[in-house]
C-alpha positions as CSV (number, residue, x, y, z in Angstrom):
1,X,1.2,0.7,6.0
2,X,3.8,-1.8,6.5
3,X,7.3,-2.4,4.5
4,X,9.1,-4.8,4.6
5,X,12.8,-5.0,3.1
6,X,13.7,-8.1,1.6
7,X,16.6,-6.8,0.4
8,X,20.2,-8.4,1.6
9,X,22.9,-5.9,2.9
10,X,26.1,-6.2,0.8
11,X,28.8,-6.7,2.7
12,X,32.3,-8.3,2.4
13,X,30.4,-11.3,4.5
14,X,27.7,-11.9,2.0
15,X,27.7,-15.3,0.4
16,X,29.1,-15.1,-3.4
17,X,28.0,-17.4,-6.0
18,X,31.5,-20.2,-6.2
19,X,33.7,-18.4,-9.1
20,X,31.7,-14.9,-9.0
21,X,33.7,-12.3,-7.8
22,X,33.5,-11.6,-3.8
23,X,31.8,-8.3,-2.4
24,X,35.2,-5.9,-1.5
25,X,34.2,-2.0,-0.2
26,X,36.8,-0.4,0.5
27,X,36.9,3.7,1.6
28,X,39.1,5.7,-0.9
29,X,38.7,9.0,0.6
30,X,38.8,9.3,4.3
31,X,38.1,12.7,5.8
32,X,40.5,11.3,8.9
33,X,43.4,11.5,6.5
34,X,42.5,15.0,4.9
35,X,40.0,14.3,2.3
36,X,37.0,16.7,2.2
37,X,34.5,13.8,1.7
38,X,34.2,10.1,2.6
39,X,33.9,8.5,-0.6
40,X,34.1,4.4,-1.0
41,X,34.3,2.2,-4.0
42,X,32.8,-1.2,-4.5
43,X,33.8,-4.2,-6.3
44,X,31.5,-6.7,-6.6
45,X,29.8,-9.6,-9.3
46,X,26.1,-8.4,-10.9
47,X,24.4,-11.1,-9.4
48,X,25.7,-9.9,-5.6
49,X,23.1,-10.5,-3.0
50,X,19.7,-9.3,-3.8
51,X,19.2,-9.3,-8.1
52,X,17.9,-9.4,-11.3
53,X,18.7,-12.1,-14.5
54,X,18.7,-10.3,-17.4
55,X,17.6,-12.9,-20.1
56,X,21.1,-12.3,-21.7
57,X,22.5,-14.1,-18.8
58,X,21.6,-17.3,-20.1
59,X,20.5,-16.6,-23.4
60,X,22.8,-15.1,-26.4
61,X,20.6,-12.7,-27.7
62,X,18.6,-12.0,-24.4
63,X,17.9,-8.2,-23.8
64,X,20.5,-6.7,-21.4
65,X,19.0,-5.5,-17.8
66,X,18.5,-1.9,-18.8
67,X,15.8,-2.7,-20.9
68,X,13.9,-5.3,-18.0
69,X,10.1,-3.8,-18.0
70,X,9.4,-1.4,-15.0
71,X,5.9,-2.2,-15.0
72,X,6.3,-5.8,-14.0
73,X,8.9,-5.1,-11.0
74,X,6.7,-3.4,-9.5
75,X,2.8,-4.3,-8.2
76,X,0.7,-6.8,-6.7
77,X,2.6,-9.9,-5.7
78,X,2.0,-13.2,-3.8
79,X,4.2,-14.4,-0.7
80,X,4.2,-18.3,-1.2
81,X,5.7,-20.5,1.8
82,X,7.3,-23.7,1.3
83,X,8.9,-24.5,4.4
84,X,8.7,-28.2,3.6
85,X,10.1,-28.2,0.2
86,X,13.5,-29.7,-1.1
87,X,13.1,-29.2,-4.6
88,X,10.3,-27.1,-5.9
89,X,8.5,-29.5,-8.4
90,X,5.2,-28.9,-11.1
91,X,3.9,-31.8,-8.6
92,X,4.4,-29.8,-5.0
93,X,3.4,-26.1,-7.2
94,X,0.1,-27.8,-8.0
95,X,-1.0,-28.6,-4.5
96,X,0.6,-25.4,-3.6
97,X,-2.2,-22.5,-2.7
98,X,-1.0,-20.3,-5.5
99,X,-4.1,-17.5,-6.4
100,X,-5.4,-17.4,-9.5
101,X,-4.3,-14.5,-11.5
102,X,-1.3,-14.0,-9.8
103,X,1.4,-12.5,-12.2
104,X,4.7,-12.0,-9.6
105,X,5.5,-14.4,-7.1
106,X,8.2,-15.1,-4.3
107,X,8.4,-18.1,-3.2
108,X,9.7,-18.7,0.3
109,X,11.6,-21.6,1.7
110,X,13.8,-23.1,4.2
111,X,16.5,-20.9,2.3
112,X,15.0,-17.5,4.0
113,X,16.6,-18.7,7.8
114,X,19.8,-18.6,6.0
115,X,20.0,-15.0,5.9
116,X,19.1,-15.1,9.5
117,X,22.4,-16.6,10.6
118,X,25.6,-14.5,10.8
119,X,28.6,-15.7,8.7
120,X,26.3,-17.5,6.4
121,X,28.8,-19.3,3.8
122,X,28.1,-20.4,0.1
123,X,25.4,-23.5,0.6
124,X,25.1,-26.1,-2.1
125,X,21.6,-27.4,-0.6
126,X,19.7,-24.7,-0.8
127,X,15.9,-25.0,-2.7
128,X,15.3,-24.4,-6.1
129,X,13.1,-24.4,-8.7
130,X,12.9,-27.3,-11.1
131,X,12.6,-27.7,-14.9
132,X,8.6,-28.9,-14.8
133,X,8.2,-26.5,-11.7
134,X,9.1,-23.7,-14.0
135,X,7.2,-25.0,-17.1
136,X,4.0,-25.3,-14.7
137,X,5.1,-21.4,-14.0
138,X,4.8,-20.1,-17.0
139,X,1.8,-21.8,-17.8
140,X,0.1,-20.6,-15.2
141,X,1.3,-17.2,-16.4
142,X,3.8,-16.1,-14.2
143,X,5.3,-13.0,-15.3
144,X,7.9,-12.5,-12.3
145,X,9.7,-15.3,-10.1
146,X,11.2,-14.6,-6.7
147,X,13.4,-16.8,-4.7
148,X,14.8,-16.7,-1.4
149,X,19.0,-17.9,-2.3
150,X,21.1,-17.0,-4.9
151,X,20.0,-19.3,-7.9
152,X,16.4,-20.1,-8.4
153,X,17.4,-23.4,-10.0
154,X,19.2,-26.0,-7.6
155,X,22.6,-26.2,-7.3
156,X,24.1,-27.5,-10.6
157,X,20.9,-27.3,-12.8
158,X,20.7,-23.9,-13.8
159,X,20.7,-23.7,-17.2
160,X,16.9,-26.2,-17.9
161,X,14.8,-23.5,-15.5
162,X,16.6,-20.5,-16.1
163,X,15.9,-20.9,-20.2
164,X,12.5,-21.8,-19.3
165,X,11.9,-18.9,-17.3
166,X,13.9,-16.4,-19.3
167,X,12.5,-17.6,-22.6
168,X,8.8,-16.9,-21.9
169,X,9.9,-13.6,-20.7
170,X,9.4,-13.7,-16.6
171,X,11.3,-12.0,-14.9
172,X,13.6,-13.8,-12.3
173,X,14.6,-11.9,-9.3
174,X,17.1,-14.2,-6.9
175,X,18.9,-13.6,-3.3
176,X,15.3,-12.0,-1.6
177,X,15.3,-12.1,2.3
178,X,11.6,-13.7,3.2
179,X,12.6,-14.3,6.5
180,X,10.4,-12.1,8.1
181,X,7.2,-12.1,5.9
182,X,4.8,-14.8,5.9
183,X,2.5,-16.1,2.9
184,X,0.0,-13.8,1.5
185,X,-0.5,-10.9,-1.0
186,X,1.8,-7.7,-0.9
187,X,2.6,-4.6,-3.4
188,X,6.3,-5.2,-4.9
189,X,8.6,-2.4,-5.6
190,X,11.6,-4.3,-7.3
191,X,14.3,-1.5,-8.8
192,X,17.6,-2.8,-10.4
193,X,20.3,-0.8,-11.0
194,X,20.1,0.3,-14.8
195,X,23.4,-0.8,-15.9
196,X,24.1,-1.0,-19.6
197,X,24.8,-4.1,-21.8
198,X,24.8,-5.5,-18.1
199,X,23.3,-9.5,-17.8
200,X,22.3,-9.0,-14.2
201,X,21.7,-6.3,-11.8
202,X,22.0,-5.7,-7.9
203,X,18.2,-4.7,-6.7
204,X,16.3,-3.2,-3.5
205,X,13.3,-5.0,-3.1
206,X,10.9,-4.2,-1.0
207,X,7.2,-5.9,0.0
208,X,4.1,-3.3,0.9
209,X,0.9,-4.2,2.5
210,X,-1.9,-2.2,4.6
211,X,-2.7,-4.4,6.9
């Protein structure tokens, strides 16, 4: 058995969303000075690194991330590599080799050697999903959507794909580290923190396969 985490570390280096509130860990307890225990706190946006939407993020009266189902975080999923994409379009999705009956899916693209490079700031050009893309999604009956940056729309579009996406229910899971997996069909174990009334939530994800 082979896992793979596709997780990002949080860390006061970790690229923030412009406006969100930067990643600060600070220890508060420090067995040096006296303390009995190491103990840290942690200040950081819901959408930090490796997350969930919530539909309330961009919809009103969207459930809250408690109540995101458990039985679509987690099972069979499909790897799909885009290294040549700019903008992930109905047009390059329907030449795309996407399998039939596939329900979750991670999409990776150029974004993934992002996380490879250390000090990695805020990127604006980053791939995304667009609004057809993510009609031809849920048509095709997507039920969970992966992407490989911090936004799976592009940069300034977000509202068209995330209502598209959040609307018909699928499940949209940004900031994933695909660096080191290539196309191809894993088990996905996807657990957000269950934070109440919350329209996002910091995740581990990781990617399981046999062979």
């Amino acid at each position: 058995m082979n896992i793979y985490d596709i997780s990002l570390t949080i860390s006061h280096n970790l690229p923030s969303w412009p406006g969100d509130p930067a990643v600060v860990i600070e220890r508060v307890a420090k067995i040096e000075n006296g303390a009995n225990a190491n103990v840290s706190r942690i200040d950081m946006g819901v959408h930090t690194g490796t997350h969930i939407d919530a539909p309330h993020h961009f919809l009103p009266d969207g459930k809250t991330s408690e109540y995101l189902p458990l039985d679509i975080l987690i099972g069979p999923s499909f790897v799909l590599d885009l290294p040549k994409a700019d903008i992930i379009t109905a047009s390059v999705l329907e030449k795309s080799e996407i399998p039939t009956g596939t329900r979750r899916l991670l999409i990776k693209t150029r974004n993934s050697q992002l996380w490879t490079q250390e000090g990695t700031k805020f990127r604006t050009d980053f791939v995304g999903v667009s609004s057809d893309g993510a009609g031809f999604l849920v048509k095709l009956g997507i039920q969970l959507i992966g992407i490989d940056y911090l936004s799976v729309s592009p940069y300034k579009q977000s509202r068209p794909t995330h209502e598209i996406f959040l609307k018909a229910g699928v499940i949209i899971v940004e900031g994933l580290d695909l660096s080191k997996v290539t196309q191809g069909h894993y088990n996905l174990y996807c657990l957000p923190l269950k934070i109440a009334g919350s329209d996002g939530a910091p995740a581990r994800a990781v990617l399981v396969t046999d062979q």
